[in-house]
N, C-alpha and C positions, 0 to 999 in steps of 0.2 A: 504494500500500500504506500502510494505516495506522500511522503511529508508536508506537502503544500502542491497547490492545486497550482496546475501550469499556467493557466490562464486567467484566474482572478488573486491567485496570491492566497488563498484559503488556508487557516493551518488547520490540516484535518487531527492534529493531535494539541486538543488548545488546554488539559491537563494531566498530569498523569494518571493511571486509573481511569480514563474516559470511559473506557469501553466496555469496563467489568460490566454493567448494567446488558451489553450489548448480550452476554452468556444468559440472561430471561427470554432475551426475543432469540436464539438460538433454539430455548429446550423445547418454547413452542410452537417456531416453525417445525420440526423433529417429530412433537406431539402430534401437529394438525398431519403431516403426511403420515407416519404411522398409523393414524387412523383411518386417513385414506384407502394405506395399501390394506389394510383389515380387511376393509369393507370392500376394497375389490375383489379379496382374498373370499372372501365368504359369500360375495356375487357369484363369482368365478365357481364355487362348488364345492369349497373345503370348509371344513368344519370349520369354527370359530377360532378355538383353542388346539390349534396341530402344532408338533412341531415342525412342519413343514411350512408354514407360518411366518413362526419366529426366526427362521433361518431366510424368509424372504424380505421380512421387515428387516432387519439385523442386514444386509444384505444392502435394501435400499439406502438405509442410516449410513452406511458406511459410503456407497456413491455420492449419496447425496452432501456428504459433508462438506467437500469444499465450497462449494453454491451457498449452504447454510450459515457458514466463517461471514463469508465476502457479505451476504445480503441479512445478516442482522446487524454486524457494521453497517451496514447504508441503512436500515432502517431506525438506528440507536440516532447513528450522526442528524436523517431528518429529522425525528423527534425533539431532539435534544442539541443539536449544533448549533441552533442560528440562536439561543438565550445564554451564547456566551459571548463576551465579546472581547476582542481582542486589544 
């Protein structure tokens, strides 16, 4: 992640500790697809509780993770960035 934004001068890191908060909007991006794939899971034909399931949730969580990192940072920064000011 860039330190300051190339074209407005941004600092995307305006204190230490910024982003810890960003690890809430992580667990429930995580949560909401987890439930997702359930329920496609158990559309799709498989019991609720299988563990063939768990190893397909467990499976997307882990694809999915980097997308999750980058875009709870961007949703922490829009929430919370622009009531700091520099």
């Amino acid at each position: 992640m860039n330190s300051k934004c190339p074209n407005c001068n941004y600092n995307f890191f305006p204190e230490n500790g910024f982003y810890w908060g960003a690890m809430f909007v992580s667990y429930g991006l995580a949560s909401l697809e987890g439930l997702l794939v359930i329920l496609a899971c158990s559309w799709y034909g498989n019991e609720l509780f299988d563990y063939v399931n768990l190893l397909i949730i467990i499976s997307f969580m882990i694809i999915l993770f980097p997308l999750n990192f980058r875009l709870s940072r961007i949703i922490w920064l829009y929430i919370f960035g622009n009531k700091i000011k520099e």
